[in-house]
C-alpha positions as CSV (number, residue, x, y, z in Angstrom):
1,X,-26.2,9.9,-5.1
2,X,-24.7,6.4,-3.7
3,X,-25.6,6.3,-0.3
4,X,-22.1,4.3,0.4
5,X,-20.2,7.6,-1.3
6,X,-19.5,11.1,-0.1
7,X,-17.0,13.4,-1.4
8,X,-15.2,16.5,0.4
9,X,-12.9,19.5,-0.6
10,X,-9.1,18.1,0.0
11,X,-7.6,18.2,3.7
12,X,-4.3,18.0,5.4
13,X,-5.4,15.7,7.7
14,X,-6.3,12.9,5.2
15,X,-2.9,13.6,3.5
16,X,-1.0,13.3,6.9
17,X,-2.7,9.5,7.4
18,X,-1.7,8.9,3.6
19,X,1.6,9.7,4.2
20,X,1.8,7.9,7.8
21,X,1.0,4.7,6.3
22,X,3.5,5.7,3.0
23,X,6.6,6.8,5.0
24,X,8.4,3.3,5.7
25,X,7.8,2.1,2.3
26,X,9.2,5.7,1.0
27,X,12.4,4.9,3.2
28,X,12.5,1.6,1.6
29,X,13.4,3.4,-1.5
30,X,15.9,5.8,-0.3
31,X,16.6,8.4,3.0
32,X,16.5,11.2,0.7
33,X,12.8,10.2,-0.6
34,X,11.9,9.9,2.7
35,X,13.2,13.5,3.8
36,X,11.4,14.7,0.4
37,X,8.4,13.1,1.3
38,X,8.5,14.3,4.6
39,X,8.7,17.7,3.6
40,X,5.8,17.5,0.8
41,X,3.7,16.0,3.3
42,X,4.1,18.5,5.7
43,X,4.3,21.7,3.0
44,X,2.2,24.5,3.7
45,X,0.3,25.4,1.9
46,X,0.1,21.5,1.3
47,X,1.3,20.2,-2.3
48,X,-1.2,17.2,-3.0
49,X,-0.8,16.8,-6.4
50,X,3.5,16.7,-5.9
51,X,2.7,14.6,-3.1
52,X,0.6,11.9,-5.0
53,X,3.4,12.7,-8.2
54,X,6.0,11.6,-5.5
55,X,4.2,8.3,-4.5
56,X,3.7,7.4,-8.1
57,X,6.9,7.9,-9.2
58,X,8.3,6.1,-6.0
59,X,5.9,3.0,-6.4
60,X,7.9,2.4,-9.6
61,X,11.4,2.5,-7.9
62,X,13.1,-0.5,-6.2
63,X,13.7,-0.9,-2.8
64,X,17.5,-0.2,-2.3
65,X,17.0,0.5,1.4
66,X,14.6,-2.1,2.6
67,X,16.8,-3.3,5.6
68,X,16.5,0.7,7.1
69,X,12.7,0.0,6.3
70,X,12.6,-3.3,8.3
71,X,14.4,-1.8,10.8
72,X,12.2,1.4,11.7
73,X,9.4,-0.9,11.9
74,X,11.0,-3.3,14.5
75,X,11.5,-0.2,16.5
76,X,8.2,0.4,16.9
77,X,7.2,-3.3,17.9
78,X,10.0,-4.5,19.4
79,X,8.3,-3.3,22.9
80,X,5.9,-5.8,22.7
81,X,7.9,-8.6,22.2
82,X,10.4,-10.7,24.3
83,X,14.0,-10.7,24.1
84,X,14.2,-14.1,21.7
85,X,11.9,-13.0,20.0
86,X,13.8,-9.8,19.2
87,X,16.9,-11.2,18.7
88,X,14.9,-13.5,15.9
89,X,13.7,-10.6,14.3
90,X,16.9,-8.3,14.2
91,X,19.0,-11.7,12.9
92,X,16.4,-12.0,9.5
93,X,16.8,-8.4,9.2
94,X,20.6,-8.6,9.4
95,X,20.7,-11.9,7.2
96,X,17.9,-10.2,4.6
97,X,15.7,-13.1,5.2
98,X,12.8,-12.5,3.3
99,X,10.5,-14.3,6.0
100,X,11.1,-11.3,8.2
101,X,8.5,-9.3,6.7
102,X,5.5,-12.3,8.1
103,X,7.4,-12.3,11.3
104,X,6.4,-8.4,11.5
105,X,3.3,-8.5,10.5
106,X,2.3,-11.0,12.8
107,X,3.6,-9.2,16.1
108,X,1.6,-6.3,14.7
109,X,-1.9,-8.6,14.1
110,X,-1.2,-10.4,17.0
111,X,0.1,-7.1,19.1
112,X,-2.9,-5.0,17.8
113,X,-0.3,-2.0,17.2
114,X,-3.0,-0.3,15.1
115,X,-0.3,2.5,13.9
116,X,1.0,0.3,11.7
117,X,-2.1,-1.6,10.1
118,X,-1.8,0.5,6.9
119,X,2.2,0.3,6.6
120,X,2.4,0.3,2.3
121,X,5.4,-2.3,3.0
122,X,2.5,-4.6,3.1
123,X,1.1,-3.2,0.0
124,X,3.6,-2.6,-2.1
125,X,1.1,-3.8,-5.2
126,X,-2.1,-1.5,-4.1
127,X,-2.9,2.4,-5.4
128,X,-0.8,4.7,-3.4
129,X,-3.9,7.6,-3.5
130,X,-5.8,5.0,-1.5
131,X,-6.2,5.0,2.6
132,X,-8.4,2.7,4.6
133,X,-9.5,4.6,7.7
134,X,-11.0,2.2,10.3
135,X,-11.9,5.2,12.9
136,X,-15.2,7.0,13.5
137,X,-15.6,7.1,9.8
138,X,-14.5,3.8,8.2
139,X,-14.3,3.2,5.2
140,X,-12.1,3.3,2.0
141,X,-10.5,7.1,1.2
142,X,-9.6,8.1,-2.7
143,X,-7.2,11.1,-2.7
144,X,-8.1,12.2,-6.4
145,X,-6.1,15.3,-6.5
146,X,-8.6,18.3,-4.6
147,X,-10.9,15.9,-3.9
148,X,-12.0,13.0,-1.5
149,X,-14.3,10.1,-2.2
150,X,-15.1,8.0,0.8
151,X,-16.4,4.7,-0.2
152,X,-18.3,2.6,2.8
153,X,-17.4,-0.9,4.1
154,X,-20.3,-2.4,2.3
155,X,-20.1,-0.4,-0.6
156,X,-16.1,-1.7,-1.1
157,X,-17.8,-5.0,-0.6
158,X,-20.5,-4.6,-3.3
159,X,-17.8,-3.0,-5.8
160,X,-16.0,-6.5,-5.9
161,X,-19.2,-8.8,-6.2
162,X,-20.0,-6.7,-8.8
163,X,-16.3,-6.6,-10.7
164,X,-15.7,-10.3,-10.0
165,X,-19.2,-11.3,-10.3
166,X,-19.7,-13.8,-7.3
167,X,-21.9,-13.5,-4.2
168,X,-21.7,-12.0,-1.2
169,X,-21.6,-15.1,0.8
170,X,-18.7,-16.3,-1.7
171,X,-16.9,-13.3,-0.8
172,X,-17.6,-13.2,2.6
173,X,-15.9,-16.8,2.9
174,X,-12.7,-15.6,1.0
175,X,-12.5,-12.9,3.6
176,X,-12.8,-14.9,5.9
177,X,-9.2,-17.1,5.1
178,X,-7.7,-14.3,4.2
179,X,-8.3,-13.3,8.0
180,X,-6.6,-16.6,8.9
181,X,-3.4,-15.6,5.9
182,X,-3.1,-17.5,2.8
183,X,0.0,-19.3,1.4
184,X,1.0,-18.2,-2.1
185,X,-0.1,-21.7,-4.0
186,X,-3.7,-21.3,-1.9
187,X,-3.7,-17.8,-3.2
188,X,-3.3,-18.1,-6.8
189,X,-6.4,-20.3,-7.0
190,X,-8.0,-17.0,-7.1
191,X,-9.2,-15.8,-10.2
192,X,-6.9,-13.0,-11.3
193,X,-9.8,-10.7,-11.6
194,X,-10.6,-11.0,-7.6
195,X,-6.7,-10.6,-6.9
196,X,-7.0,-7.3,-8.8
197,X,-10.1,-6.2,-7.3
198,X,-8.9,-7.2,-3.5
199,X,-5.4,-5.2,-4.3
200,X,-7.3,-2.0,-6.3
201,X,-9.6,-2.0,-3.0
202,X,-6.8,-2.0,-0.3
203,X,-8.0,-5.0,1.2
204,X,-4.5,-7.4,0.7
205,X,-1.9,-7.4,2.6
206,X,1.3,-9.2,1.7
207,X,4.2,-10.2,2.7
208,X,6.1,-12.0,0.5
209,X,5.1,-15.2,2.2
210,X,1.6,-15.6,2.8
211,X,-1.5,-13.0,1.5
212,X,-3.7,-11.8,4.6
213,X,-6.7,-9.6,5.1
214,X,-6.1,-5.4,5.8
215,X,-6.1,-5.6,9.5
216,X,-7.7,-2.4,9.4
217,X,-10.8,-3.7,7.5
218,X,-10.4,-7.1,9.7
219,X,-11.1,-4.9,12.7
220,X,-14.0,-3.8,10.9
221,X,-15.3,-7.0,10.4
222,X,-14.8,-8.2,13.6
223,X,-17.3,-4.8,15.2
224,X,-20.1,-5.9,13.5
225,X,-20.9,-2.1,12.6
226,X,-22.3,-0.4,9.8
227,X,-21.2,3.0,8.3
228,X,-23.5,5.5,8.9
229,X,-23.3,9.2,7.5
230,X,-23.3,11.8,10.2
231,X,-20.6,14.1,8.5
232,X,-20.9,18.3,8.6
233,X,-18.2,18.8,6.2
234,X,-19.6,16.7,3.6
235,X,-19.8,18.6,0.5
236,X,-22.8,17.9,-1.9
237,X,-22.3,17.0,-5.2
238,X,-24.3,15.7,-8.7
239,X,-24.2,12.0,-9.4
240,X,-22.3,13.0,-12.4
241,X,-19.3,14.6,-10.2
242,X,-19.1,11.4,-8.2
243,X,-19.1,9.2,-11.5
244,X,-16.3,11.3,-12.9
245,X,-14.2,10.8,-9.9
246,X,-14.9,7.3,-9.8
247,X,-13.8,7.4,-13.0
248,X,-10.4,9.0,-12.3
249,X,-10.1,6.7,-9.8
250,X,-10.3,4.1,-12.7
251,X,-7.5,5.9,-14.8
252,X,-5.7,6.1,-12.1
253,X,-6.0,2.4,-11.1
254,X,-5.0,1.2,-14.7
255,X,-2.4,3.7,-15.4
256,X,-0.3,5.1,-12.3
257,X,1.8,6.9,-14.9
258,X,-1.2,9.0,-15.0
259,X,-1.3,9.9,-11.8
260,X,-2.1,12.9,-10.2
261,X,-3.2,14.3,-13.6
262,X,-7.3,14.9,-15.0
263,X,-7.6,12.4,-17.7
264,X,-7.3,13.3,-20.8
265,X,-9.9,13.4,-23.7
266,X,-9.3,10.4,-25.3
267,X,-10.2,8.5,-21.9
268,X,-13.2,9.8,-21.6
269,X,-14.1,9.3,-25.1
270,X,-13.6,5.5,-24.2
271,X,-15.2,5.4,-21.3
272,X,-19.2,5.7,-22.4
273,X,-19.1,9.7,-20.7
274,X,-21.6,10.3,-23.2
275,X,-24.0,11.3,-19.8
276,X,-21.2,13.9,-18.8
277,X,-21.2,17.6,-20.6
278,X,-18.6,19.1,-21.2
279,X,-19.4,21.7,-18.5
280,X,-19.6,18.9,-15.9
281,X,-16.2,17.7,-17.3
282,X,-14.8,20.8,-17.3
283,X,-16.2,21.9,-13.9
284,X,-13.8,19.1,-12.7
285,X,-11.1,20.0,-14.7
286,X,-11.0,23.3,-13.3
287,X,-10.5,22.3,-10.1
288,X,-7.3,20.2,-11.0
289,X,-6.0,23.2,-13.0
290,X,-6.1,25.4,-9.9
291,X,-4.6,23.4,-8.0
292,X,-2.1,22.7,-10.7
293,X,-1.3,26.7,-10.8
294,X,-1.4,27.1,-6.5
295,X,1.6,24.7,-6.6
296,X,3.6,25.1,-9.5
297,X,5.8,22.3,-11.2
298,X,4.7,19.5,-9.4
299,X,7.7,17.5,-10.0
300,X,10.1,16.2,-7.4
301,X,12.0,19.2,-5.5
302,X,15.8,19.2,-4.7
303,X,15.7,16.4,-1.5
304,X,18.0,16.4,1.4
305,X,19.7,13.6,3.6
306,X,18.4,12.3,6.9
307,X,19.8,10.1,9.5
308,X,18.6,7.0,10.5
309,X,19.6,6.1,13.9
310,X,21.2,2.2,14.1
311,X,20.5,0.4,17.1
312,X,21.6,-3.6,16.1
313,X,24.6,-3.9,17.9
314,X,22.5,-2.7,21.2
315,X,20.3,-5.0,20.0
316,X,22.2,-8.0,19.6
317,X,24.0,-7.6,22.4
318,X,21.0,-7.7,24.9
């Protein structure tokens, strides 16, 4: 198999970081999204293919509620920045100034408040089965239904030289402004191709204003480390198991719609599975079928209201 791929049996505790980093973006869209999403998250026994179902179909939707959103975030930073500051912050939010959303992301770079590296409201245009862990084990995460494909650091790396076909060092030096945030004229002198690949990857984070780096992978960069593979739950597999998944993974990628279904025939007709049986397809299969009939309908369930404290007023009058 690829050394820079390993795949494991589903766990809640990947799903709980997929849904950490989902949750303000999910408010974005509406409270009772955010209660339903809550509650899938949090299910037990845990409903992963309504969950993913429920980002899909939530990545599609508008943002009516954005200003909650904004708001929950600058709760969590607002600790670590002075009272102008705050004030600043809470006035954009207030006036819907779209520059808000820099203004946040740079307390959090600047701040290092690492819980909110992944927050989707900085990646509203990236997979929403996709989580970049930067822990013991970093690396990029593929929730594909009952299974999870981690992808290394330098294996994310070597997917884009290959889809974009440039060099490493080229690469290494787009990285390397997009650690130092890119204005929207500077960015779209990228090739649409490397756009893609940077936003399929999880490695783009944007604001509206300026295109930066995943502080998570930036954090990466900046150890110096290597991924090695020291894992006990790692489950083997057959090179052809991995190349189906990273084959969903592709479906997936071109067609959210799709997601958190198996592909059907015709995809892999015109997808050269020709080195695939129909036994190692169906194997696959099988396991999205069970997991199908443990949850039932996988549609959205009946969602409830929630309350979102407001604390402006306080704020403004500090």
């Amino acid at each position: 198999m690829n050394s820079g791929i390993s795949i494991k049996m589903h766990h809640r505790g990947a799903y709980e970081n997929l849904w950490h980093d989902h949750k303000y973006s999910i408010l974005a869209v509406s409270h009772k999204k955010f209660a339903s999403g809550a509650k899938k998250a949090g299910s037990n026994p845990q409903r992963i293919l309504g969950f993913l179902d429920f980002l899909a179909n939530c990545s599609e939707t508008s943002y009516s509620e954005v200003y909650e959103a904004l708001l929950s975030v600058y709760n969590e930073v607002k600790s670590y920045i002075n009272h102008n500051q705050r004030r600043s912050v809470i006035e954009k939010i207030v006036a819907n100034d779209s520059t808000v959303c820099e203004d946040l992301f740079s307390i959090i770079s600047d701040k290092k408040i690492e819980g909110l590296y992944g927050c989707r409201l900085f990646f509203r245009k990236s997979p929403v089965f996709k989580y970049w862990d930067f822990g013991s084990f970093p690396g990029l995460w593929l929730m594909l239904g009952p299974f999870l494909v981690h992808v290394t650091p330098e294996n994310v790396l070597q997917r884009i030289t290959d889809e974009c076909r440039i060099k490493a060092d080229e690469l290494a030096q787009i990285l390397d402004e997009l650690k130092n945030g890119l204005s929207k004229s500077k960015f779209a002198e990228y090739p649409t191709e490397l756009q893609t690949s940077l936003r399929k990857n999880l490695l783009l984070s944007e604001t509206g204003e300026r295109y930066h780096l995943n502080l998570r992978f930036s954090n990466y960069l900046s150890s110096e480390a290597t991924t090695e593979r020291n894992d006990s739950s790692e489950t083997t597999f057959s090179r052809n198991t991995e190349n189906i998944l990273l084959l969903i993974e592709k479906c997936w990628d071109s067609n959210p719609s799709d997601i958190p279904l198996f592909p059907e025939d015709n995809f892999w007709k015109d997808n050269d599975s020709e080195e695939f049986s129909a036994e190692q397809l169906n194997e696959i299969r099988t396991y999205f079928q069970e997991q199908t009939l443990s949850e039932g309908n996988i549609q959205s369930s009946a969602e409830s209201e929630i309350t979102i404290s407001d604390e402006i007023e306080e704020e403004m009058m500090e």
